[in-house]
PDB file of N, CA, C and O in Angstrom:
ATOM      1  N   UNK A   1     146.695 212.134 -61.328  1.00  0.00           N
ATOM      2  CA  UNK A   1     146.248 210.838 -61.802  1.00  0.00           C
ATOM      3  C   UNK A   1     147.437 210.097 -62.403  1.00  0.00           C
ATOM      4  O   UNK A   1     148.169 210.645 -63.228  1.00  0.00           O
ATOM      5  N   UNK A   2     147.629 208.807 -61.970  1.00  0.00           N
ATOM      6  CA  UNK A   2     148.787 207.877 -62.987  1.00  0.00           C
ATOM      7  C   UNK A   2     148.003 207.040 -63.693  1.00  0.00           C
ATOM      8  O   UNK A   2     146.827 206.747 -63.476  1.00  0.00           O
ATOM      9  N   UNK A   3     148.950 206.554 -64.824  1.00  0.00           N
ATOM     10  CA  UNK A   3     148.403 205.306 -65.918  1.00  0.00           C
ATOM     11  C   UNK A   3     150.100 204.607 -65.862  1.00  0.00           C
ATOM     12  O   UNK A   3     151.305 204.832 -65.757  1.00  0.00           O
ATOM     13  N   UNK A   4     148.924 203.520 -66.041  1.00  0.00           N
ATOM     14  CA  UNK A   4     150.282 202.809 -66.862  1.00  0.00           C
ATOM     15  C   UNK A   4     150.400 202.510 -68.315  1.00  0.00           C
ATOM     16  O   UNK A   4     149.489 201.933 -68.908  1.00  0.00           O
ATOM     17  N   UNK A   5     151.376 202.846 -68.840  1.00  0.00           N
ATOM     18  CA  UNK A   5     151.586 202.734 -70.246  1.00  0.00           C
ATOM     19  C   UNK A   5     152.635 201.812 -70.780  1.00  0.00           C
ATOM     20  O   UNK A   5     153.797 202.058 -70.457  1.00  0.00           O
ATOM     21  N   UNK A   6     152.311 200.445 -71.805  1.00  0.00           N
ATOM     22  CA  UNK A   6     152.826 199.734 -72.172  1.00  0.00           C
ATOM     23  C   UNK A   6     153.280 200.284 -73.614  1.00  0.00           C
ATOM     24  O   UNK A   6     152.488 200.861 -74.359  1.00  0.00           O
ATOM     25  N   UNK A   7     154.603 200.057 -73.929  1.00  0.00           N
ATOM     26  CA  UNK A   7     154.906 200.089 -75.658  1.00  0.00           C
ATOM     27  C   UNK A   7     155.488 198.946 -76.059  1.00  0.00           C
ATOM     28  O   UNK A   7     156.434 198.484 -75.421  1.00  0.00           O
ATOM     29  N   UNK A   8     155.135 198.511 -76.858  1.00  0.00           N
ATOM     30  CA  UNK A   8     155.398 197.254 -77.599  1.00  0.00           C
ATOM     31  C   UNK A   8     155.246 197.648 -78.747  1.00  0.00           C
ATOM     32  O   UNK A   8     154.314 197.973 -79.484  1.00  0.00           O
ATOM     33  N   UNK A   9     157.233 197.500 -78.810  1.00  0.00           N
ATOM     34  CA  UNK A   9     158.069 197.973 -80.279  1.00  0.00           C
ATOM     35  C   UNK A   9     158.895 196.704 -81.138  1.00  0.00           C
ATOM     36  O   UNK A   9     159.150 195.572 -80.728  1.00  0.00           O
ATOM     37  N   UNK A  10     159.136 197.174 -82.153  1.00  0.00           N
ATOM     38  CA  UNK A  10     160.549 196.200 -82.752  1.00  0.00           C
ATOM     39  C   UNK A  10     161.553 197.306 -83.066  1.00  0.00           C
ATOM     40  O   UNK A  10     161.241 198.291 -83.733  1.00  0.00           O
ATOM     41  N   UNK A  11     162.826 197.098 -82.537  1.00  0.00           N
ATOM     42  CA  UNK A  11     163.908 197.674 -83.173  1.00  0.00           C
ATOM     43  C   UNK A  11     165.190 196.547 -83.346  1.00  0.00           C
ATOM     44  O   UNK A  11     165.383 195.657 -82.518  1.00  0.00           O
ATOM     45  N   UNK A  12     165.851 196.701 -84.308  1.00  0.00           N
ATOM     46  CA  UNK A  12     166.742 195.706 -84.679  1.00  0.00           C
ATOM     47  C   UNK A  12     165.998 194.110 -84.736  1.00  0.00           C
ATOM     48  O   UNK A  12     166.417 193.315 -83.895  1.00  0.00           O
ATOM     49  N   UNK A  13     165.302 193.796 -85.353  1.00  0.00           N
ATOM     50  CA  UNK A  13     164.558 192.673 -85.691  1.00  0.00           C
ATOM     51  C   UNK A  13     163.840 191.667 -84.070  1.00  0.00           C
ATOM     52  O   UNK A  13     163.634 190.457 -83.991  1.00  0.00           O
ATOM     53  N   UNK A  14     163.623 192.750 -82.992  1.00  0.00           N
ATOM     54  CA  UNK A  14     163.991 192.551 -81.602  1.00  0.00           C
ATOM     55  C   UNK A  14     162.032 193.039 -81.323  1.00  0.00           C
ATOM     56  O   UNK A  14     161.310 193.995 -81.609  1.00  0.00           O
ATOM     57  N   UNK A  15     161.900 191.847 -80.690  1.00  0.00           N
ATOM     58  CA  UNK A  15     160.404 192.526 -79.951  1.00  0.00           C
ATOM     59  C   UNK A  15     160.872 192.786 -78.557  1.00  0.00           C
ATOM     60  O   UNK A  15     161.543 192.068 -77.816  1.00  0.00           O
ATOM     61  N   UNK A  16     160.336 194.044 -78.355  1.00  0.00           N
ATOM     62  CA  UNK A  16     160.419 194.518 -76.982  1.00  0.00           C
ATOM     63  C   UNK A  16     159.499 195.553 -76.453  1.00  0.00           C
ATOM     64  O   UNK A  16     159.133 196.606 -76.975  1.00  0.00           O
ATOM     65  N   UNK A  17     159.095 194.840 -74.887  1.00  0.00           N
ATOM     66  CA  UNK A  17     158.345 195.879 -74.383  1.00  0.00           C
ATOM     67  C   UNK A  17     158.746 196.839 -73.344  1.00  0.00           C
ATOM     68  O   UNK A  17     159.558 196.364 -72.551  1.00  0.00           O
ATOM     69  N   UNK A  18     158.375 198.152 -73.112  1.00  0.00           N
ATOM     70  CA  UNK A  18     158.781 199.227 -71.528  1.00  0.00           C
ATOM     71  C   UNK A  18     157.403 199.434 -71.581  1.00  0.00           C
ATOM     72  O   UNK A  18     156.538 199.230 -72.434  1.00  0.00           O
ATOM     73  N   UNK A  19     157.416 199.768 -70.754  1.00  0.00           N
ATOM     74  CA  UNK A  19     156.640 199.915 -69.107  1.00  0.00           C
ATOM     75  C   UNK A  19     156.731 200.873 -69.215  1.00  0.00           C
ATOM     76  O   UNK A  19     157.349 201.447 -70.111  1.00  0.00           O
ATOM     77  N   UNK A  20     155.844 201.590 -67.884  1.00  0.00           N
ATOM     78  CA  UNK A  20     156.117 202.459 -66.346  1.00  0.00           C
ATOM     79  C   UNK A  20     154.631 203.069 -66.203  1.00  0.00           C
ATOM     80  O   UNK A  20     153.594 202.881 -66.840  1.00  0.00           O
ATOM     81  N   UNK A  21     154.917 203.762 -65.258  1.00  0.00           N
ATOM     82  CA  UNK A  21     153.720 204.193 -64.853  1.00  0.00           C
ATOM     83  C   UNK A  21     154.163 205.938 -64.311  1.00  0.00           C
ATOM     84  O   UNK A  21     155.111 206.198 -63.570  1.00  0.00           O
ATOM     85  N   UNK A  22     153.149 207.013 -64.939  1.00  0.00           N
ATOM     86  CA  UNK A  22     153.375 208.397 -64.950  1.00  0.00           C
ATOM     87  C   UNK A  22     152.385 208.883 -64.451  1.00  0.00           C
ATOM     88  O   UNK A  22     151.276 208.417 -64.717  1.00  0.00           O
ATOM     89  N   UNK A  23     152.526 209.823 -63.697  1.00  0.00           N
ATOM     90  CA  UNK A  23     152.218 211.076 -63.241  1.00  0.00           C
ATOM     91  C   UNK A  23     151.059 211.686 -64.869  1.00  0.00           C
ATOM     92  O   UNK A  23     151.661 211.269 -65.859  1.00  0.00           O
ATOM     93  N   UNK A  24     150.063 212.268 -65.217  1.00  0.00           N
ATOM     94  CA  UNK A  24     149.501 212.791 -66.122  1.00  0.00           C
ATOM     95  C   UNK A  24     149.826 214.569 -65.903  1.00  0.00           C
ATOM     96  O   UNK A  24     150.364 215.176 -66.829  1.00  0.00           O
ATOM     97  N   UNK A  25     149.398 215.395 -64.442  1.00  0.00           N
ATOM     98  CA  UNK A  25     149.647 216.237 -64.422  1.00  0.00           C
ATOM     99  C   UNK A  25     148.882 217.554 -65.473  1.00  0.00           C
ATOM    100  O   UNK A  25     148.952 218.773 -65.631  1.00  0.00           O
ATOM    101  N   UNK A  26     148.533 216.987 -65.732  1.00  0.00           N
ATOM    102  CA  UNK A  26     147.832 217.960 -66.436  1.00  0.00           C
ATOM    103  C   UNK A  26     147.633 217.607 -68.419  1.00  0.00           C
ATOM    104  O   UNK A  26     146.987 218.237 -69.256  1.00  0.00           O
ATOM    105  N   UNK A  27     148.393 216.513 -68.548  1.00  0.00           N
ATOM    106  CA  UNK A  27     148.171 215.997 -70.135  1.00  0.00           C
ATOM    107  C   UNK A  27     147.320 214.964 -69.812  1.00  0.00           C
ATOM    108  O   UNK A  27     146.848 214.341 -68.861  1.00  0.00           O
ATOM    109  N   UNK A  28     147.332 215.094 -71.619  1.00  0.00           N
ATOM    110  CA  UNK A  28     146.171 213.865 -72.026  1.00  0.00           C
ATOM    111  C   UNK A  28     147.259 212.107 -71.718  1.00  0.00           C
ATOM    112  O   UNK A  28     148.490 212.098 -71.680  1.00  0.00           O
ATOM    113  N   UNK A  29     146.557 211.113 -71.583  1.00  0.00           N
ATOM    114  CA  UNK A  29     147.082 209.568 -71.715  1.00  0.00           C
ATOM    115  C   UNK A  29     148.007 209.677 -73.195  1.00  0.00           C
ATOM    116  O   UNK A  29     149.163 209.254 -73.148  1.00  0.00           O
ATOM    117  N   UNK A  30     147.428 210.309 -74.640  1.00  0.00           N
ATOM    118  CA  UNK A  30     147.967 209.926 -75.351  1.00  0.00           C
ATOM    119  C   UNK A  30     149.264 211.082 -75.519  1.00  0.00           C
ATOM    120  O   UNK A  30     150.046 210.870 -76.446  1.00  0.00           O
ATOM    121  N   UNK A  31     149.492 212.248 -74.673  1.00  0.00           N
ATOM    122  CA  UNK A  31     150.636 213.035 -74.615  1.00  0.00           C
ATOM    123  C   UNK A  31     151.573 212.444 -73.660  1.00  0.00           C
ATOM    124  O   UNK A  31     152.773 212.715 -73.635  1.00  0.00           O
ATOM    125  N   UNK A  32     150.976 211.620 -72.870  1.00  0.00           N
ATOM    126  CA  UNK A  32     152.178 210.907 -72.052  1.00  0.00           C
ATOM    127  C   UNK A  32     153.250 209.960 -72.929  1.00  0.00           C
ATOM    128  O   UNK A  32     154.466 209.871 -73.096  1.00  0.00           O
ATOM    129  N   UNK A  33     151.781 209.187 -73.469  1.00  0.00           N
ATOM    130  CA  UNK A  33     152.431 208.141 -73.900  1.00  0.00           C
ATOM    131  C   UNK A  33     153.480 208.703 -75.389  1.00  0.00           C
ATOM    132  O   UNK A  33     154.633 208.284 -75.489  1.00  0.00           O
ATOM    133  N   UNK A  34     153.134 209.263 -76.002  1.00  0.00           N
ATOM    134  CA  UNK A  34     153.975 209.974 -77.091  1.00  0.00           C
ATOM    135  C   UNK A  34     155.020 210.565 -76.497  1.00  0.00           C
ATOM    136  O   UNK A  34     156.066 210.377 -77.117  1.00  0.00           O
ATOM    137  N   UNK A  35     155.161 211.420 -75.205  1.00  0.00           N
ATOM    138  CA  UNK A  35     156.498 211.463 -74.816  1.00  0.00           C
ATOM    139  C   UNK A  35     157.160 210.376 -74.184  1.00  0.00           C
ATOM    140  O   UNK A  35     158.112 210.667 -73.460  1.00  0.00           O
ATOM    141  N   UNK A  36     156.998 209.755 -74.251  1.00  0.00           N
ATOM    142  CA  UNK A  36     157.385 207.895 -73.639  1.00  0.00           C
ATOM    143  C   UNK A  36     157.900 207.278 -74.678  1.00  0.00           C
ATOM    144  O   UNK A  36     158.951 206.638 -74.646  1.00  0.00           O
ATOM    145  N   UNK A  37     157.195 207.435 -75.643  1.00  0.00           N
ATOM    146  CA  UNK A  37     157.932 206.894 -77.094  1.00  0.00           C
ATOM    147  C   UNK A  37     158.974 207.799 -77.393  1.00  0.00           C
ATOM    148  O   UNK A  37     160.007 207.340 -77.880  1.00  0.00           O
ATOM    149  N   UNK A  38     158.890 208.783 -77.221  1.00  0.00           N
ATOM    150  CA  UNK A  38     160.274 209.804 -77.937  1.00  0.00           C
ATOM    151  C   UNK A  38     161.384 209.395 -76.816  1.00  0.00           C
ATOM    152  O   UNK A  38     162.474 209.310 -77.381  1.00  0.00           O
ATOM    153  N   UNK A  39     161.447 209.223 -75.966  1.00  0.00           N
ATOM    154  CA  UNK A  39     162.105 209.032 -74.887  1.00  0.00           C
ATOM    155  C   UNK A  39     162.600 207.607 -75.604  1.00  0.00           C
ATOM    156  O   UNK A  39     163.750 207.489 -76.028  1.00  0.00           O
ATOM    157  N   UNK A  40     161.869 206.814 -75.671  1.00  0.00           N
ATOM    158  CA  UNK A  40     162.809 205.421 -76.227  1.00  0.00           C
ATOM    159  C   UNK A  40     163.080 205.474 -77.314  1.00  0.00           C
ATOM    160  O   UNK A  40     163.925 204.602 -77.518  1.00  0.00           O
ATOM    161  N   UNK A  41     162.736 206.302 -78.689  1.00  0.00           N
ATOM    162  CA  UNK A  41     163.544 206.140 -79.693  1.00  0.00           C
ATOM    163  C   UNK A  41     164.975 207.016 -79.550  1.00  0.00           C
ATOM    164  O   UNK A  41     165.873 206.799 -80.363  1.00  0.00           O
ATOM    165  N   UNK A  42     165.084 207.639 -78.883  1.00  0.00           N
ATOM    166  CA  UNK A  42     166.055 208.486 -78.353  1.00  0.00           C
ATOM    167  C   UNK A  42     167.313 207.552 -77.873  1.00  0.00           C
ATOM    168  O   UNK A  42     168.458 207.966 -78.055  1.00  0.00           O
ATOM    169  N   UNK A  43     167.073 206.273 -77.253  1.00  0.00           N
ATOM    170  CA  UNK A  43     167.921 205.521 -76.488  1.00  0.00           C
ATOM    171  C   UNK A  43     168.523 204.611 -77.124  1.00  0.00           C
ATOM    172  O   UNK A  43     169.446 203.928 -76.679  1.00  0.00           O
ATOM    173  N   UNK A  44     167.755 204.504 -78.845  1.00  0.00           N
ATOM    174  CA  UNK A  44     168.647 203.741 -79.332  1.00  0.00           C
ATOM    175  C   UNK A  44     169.116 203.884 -80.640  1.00  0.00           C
ATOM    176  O   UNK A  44     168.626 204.719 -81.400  1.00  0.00           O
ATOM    177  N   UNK A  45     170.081 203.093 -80.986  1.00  0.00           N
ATOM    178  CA  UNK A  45     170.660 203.369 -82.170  1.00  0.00           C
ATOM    179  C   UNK A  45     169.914 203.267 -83.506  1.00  0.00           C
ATOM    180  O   UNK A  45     170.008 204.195 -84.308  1.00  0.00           O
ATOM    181  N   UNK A  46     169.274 202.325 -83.746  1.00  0.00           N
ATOM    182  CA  UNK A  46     168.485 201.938 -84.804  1.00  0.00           C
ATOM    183  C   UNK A  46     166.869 202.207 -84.551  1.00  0.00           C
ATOM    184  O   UNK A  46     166.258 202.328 -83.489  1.00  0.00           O
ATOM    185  N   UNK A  47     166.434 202.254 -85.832  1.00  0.00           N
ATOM    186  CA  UNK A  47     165.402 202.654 -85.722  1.00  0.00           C
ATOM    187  C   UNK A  47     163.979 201.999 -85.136  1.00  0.00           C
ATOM    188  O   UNK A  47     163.778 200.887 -85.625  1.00  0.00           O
ATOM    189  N   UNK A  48     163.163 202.344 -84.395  1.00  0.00           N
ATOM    190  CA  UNK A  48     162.193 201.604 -83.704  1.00  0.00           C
ATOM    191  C   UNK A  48     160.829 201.096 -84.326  1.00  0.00           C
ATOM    192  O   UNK A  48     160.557 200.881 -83.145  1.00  0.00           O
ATOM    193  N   UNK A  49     159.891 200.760 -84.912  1.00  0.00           N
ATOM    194  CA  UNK A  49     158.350 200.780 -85.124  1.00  0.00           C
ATOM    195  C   UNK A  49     158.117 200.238 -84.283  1.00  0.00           C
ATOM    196  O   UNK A  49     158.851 199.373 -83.806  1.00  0.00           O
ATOM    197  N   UNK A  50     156.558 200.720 -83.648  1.00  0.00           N
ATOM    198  CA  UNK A  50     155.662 200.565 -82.921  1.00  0.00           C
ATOM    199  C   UNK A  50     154.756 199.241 -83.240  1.00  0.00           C
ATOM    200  O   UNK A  50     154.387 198.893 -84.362  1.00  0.00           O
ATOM    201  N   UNK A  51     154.526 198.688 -82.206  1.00  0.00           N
ATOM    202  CA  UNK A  51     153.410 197.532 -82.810  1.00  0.00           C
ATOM    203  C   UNK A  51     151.964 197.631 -81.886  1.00  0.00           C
ATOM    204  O   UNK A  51     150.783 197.367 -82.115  1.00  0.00           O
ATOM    205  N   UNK A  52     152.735 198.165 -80.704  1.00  0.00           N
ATOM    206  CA  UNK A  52     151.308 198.155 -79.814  1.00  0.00           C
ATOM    207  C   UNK A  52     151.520 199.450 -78.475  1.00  0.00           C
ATOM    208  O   UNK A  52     152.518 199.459 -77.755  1.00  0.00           O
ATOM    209  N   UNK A  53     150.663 200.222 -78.380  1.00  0.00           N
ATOM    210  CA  UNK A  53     150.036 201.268 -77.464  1.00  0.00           C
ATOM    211  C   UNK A  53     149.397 200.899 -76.383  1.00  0.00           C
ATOM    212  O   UNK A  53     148.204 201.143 -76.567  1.00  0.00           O
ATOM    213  N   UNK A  54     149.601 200.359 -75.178  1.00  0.00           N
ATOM    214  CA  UNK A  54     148.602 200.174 -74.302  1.00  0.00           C
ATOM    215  C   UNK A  54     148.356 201.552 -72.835  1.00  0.00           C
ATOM    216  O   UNK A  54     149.315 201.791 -72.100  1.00  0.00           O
ATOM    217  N   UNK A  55     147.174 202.197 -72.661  1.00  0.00           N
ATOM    218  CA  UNK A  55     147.390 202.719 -71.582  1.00  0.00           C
ATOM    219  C   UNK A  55     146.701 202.435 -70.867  1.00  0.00           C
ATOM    220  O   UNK A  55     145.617 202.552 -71.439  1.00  0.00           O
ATOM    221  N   UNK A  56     146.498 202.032 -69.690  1.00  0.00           N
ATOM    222  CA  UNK A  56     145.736 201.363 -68.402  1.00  0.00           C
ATOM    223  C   UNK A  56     144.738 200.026 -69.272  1.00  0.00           C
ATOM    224  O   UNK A  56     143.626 199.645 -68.906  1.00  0.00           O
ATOM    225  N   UNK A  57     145.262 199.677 -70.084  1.00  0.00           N
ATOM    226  CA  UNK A  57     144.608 198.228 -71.027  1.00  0.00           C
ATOM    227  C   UNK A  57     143.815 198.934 -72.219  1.00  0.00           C
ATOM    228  O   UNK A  57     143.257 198.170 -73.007  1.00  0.00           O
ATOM    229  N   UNK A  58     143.679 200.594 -72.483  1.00  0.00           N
ATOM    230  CA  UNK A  58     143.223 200.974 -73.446  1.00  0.00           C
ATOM    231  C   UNK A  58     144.198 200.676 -74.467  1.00  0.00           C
ATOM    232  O   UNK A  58     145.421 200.814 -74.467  1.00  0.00           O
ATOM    233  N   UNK A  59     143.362 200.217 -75.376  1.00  0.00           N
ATOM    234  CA  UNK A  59     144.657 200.150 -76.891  1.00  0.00           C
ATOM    235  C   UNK A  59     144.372 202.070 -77.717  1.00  0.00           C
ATOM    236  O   UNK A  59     143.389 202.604 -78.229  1.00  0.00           O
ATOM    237  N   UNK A  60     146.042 202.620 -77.406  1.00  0.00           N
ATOM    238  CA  UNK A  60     145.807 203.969 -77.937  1.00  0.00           C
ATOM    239  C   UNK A  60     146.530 204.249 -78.916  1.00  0.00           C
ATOM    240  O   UNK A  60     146.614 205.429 -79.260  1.00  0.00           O
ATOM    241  N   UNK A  61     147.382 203.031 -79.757  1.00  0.00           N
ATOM    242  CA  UNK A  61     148.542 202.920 -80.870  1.00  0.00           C
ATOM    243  C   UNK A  61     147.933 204.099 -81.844  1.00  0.00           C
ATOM    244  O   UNK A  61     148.544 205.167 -81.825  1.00  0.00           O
ATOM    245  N   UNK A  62     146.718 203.985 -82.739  1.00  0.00           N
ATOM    246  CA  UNK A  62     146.687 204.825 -83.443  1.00  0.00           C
ATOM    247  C   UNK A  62     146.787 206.609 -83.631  1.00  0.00           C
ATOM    248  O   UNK A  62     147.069 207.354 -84.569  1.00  0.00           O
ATOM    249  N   UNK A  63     146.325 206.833 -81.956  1.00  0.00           N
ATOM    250  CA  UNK A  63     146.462 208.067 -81.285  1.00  0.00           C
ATOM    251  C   UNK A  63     147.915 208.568 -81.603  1.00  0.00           C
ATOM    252  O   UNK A  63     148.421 209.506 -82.219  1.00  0.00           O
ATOM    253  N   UNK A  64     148.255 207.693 -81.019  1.00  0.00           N
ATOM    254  CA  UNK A  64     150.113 207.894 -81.474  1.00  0.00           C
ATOM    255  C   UNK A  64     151.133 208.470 -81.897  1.00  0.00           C
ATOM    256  O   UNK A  64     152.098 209.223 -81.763  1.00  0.00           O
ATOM    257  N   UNK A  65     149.962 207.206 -82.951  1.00  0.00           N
ATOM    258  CA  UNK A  65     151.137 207.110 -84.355  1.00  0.00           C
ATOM    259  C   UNK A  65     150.961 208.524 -85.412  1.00  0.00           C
ATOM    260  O   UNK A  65     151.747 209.066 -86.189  1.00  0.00           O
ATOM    261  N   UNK A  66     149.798 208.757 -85.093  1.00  0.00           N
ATOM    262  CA  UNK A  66     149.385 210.184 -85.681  1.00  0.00           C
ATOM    263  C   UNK A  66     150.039 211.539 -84.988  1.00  0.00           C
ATOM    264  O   UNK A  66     150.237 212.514 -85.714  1.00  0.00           O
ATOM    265  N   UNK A  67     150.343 211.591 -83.708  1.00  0.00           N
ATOM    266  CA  UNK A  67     151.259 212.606 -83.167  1.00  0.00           C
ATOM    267  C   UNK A  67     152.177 212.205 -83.714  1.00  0.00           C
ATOM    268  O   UNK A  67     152.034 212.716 -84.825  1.00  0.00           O
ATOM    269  N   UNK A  68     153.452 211.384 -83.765  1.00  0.00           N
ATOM    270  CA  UNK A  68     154.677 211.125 -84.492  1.00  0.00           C
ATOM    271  C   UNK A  68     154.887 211.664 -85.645  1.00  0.00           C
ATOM    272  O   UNK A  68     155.934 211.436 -86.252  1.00  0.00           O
TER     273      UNK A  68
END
């Protein structure tokens, strides 16, 4: 099964969103998306907060933010 998963972050006073669309494989939507976020705080220098979680138009931010 794929989803697509939106993150909509701020890092460096910067709104920005990524994309993509994953493979599930055997996890939950909100284990994708939590390794999706580690993956982009990883890429940058400064630090990121989250503003918005989307997976296939589900809003799953709070799911999240609680794995983190």
């Amino acid at each position: 099964m794929t989803v697509l998963i939106q993150i909509h972050y701020i890092s460096n006073d910067n709104k920005i969103l990524r994309k993509g669309e994953f493979q599930l494989r055997g996890k939950s939507k909100h284990m994708a998306a939590y390794e999706f976020w580690r993956w982009i705080k990883k890429e940058h220098p400064y630090p990121c907060d989250i503003e918005k979680i989307l997976c296939d138009g589900e809003d799953i931010t709070e799911k999240v933010i609680e794995m983190d």
